[in-house]
C-alpha positions in Angstrom: 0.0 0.0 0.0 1.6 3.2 -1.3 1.9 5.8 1.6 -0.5 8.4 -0.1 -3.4 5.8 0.2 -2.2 5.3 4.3 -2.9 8.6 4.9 -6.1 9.2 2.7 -7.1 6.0 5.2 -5.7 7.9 8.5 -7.2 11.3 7.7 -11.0 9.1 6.8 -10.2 7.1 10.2 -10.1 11.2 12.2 -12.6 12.8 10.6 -15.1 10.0 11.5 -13.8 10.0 15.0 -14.0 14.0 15.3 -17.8 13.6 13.5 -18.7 11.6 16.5 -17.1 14.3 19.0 -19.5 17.4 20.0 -18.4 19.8 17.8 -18.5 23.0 20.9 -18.4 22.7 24.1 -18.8 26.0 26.8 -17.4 25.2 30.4 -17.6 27.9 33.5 -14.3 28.1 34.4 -14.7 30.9 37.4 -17.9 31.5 38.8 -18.2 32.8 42.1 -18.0 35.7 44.7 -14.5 36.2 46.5 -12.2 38.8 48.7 -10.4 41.0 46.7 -7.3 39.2 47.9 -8.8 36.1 46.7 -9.9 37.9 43.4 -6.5 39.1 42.9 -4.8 35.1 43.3 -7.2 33.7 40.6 -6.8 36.2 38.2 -3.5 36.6 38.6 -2.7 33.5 38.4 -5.0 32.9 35.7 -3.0 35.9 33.7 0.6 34.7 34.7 -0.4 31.2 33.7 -1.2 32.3 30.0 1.9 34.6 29.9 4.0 31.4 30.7 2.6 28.9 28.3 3.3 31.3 25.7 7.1 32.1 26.9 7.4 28.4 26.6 5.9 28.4 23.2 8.4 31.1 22.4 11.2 29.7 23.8 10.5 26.0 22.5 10.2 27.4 18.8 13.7 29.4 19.0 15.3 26.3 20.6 13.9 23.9 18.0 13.7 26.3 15.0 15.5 29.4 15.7 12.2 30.9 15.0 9.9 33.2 16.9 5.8 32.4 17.3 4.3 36.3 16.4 1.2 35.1 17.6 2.9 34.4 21.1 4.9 37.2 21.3 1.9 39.8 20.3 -0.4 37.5 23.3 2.4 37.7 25.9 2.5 41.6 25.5 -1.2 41.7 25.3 -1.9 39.8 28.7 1.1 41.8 30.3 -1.1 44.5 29.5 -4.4 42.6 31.3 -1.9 41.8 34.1 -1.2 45.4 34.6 -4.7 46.4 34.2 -6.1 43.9 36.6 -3.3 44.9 39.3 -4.0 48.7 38.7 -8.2 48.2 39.1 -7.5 45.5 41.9 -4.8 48.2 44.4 -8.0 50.5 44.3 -9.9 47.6 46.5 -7.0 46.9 49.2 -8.3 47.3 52.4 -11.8 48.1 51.2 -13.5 44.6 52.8 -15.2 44.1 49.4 -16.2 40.8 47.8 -15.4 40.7 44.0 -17.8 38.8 41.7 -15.9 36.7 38.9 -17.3 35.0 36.1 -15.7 33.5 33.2 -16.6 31.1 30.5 -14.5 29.4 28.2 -16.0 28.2 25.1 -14.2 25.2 23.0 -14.9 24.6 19.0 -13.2 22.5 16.7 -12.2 23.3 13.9 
């Protein structure tokens, strides 16, 4: 069997497979009511997570490549900007004894 024909076979075997898979899928991620010391841990977090996964990405391309991902690098600067934003509104609620409300949904589609 020419290799052509193995993948025309592998490529029919995945596409059935993905038919059978919901095609979108929305999950709450956050959802809840917490102290702004708590609010400022999960989103945070949530920020620095993302920054990291795309430093790796970055660094894991010019390692293996010697290539940059422009998609990471414009993300990265773009979430240091939420980052700042989120520290910037969250100082205004030290020592305020408020509760922050956070919801966040994170919708999934394949494509």
């Amino acid at each position: 069997m020419n290799q052509s024909l193995k993948q025309m076979q592998l490529d029919n075997a995945i596409n059935h497979q993905l038919k059978e898979i919901q095609q979108e899928l929305s999950v709450t991620l956050i959802d809840g009511t917490y102290s702004s010391e708590q609010a400022r841990d999960i989103l945070l977090n949530l920020v620095g997570s993302k920054i990291n996964f795309h430093n790796q990405e970055i660094f894991s391309l010019q390692e293996r490549f010697g290539r940059n991902s422009a998609h990471s690098v414009k993300r990265v600067a773009e979430l240091k900007q939420v980052r700042d934003n989120l520290i910037q509104y969250l100082n205004k609620l030290d020592n305020k004894q408020v509760n922050v409300r956070i919801n966040s949904e994170v919708h999934i589609q394949i494509l």
